[in-house]
Every structure is written in structure tokens, then in C-alpha cells.
ROSE-4610 file (N, C-alpha, C; in Angstrom, 1 decimal, always signed):
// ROSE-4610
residu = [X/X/X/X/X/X/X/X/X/X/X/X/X/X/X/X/X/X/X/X/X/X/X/X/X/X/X/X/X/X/X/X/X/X/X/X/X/X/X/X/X/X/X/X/X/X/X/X/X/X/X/X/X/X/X/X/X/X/X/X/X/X/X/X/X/X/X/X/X/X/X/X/X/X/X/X/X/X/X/X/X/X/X/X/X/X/X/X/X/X/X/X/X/X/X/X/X/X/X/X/X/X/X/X/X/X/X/X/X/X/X/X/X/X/X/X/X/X/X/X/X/X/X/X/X/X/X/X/X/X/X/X/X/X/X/X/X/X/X/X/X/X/X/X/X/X/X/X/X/X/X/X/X/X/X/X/X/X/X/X/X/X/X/X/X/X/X/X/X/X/X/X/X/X/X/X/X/X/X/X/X/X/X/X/X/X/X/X/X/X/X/X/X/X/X/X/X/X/X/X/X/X/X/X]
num = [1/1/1/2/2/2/3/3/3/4/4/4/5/5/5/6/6/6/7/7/7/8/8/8/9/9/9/10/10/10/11/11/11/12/12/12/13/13/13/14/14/14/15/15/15/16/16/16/17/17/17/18/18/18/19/19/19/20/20/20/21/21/21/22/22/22/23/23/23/24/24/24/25/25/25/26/26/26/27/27/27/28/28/28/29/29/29/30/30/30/31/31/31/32/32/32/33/33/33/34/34/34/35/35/35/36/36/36/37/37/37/38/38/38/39/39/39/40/40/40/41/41/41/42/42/42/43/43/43/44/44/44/45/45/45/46/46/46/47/47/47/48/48/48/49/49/49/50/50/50/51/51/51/52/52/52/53/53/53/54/54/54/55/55/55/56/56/56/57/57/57/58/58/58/59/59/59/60/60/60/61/61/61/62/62/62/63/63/63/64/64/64/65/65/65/66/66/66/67/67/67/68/68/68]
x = [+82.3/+82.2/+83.6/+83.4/+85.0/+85.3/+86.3/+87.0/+87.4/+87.5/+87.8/+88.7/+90.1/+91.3/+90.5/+90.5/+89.9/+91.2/+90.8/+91.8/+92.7/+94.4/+94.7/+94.4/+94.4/+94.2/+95.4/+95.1/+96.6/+96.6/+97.4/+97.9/+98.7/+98.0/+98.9/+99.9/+101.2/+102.3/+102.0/+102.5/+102.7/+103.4/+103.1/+103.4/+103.4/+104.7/+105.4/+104.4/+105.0/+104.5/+105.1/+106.3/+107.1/+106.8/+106.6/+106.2/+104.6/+103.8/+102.6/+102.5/+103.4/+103.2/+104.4/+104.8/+105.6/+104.9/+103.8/+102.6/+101.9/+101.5/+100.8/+101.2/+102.3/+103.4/+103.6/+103.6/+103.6/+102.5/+100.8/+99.5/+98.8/+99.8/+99.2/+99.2/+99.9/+99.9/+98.4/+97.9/+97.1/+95.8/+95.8/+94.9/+94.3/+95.0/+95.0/+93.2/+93.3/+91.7/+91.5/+90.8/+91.4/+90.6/+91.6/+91.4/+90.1/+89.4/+88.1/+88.5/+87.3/+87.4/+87.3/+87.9/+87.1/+85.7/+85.5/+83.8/+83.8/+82.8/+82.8/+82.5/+83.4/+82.6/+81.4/+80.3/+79.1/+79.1/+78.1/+78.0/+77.4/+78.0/+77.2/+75.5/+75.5/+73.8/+72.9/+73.4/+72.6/+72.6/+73.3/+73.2/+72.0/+71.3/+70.0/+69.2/+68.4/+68.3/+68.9/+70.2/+70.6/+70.5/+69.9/+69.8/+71.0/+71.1/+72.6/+71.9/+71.6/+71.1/+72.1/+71.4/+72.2/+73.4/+73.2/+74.4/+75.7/+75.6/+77.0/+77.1/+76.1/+76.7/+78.1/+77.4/+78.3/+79.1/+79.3/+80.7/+81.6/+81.3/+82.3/+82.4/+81.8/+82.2/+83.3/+83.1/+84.0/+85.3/+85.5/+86.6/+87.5/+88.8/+89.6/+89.6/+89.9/+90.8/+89.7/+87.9/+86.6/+86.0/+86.1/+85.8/+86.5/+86.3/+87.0/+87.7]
y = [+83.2/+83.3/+83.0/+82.2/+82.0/+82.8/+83.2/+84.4/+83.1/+83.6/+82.9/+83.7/+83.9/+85.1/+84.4/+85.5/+85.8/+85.1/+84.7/+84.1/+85.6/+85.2/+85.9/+86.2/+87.2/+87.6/+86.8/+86.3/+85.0/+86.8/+87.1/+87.9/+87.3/+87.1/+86.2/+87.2/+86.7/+87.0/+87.9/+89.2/+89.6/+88.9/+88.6/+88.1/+88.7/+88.8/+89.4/+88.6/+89.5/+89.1/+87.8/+88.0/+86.4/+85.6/+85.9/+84.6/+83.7/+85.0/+84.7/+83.9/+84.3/+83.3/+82.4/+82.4/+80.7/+79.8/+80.6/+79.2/+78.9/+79.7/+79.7/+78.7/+78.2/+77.6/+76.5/+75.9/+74.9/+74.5/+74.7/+74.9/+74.1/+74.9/+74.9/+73.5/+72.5/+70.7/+70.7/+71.4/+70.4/+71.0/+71.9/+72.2/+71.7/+70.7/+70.7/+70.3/+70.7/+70.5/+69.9/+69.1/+68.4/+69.1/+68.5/+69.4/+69.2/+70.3/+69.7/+70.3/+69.7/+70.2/+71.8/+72.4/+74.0/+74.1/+75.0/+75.2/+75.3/+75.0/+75.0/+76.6/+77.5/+78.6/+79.5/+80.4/+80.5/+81.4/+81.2/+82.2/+83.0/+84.4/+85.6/+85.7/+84.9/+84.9/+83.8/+83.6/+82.7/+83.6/+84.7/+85.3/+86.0/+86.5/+87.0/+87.6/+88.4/+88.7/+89.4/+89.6/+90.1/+92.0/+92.4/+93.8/+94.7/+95.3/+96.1/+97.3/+98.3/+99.7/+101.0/+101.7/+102.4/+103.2/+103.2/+104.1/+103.0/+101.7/+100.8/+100.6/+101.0/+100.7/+102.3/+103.1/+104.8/+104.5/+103.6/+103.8/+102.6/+101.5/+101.2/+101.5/+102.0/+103.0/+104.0/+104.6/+105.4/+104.8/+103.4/+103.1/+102.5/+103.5/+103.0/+101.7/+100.5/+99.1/+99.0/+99.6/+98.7/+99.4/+100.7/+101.6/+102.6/+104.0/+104.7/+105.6]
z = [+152.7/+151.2/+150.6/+149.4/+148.7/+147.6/+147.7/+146.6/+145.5/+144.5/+143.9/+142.7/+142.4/+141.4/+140.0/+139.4/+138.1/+137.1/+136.1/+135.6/+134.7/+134.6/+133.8/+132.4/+131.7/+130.6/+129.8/+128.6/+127.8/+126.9/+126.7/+125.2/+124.3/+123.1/+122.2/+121.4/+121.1/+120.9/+119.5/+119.2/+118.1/+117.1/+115.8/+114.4/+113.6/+113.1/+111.9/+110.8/+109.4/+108.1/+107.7/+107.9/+107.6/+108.5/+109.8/+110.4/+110.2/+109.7/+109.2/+107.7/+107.0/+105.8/+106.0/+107.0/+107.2/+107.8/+108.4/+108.8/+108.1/+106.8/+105.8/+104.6/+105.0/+103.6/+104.4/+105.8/+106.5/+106.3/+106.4/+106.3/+104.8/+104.2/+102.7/+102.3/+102.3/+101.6/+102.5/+104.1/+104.2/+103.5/+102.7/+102.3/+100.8/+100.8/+98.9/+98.4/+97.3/+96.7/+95.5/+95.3/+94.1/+93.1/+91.8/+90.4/+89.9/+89.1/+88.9/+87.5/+86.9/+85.2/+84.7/+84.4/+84.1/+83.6/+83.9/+83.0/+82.0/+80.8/+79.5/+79.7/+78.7/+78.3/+78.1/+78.2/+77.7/+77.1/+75.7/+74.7/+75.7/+75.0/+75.4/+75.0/+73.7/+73.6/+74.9/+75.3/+76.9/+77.5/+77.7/+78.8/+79.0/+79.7/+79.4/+80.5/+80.9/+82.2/+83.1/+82.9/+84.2/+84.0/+85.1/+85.3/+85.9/+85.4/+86.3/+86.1/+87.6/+88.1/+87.1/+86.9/+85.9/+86.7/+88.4/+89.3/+88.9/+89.0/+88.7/+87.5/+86.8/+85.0/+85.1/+85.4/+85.3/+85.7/+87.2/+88.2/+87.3/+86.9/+86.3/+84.5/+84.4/+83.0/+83.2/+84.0/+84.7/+85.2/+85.4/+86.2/+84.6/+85.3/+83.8/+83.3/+84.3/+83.9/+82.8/+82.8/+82.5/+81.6/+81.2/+80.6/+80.3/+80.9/+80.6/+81.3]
């Protein structure tokens, strides 16, 4: 019968914060997206339909930035 050694485990190298957004900033040109037009606005009177559960109307009533 043939033995055959298990391969080693690779552990990849710990990465700092700066080294993580210096890959991120080398990365970034190839990411580009082209510009698109913004969306026109919508009256609030279109809006129509949408249901919000009365437990997330309270919690963000409750939350300062949104209410109170």
C-alpha cells in the first residue's frame, strides 16, 4: 500500500489595516463604474402602498437621528 504525506496546511500571512487599504487603493482604478445619470426625484404623492409593521414604525420613532 502507498502512503501518500498530506499536504501542508498554507497559513496566510496576518494583515494590518494599512496594509489592507493599500491593496484597496492599488485595486480601486480597476474598479471604476461609469457615471450614470441620477434619478429624477419622486413626489411623495406616488408613493403609495408601502406597509411598515407598527414594531419598526416605534423602533425608529424611538431612534433619535429619525424621531425622537
Amino acid at each position: 500500500m502507498t502512503t501518500y504525506p498530506a499536504p501542508r496546511e498554507r497559513h496566510e500571512p496576518e494583515l494590518s489595516l494599512a496594509d489592507l487599504r493599500g491593496d484597496s487603493a492599488r485595486m480601486a482604478p480597476h474598479w471604476v463604474t461609469p457615471v450614470s445619470p441620477a434619478p429624477a426625484p419622486v413626489s411623495p404623492t406616488l408613493i403609495h402602498g408601502v406597509v411598515v409593521p407598527a414594531a419598526s414604525a416605534r423602533l425608529i420613532d424611538a431612534t433619535a437621528e429619525y424621531g425622537g
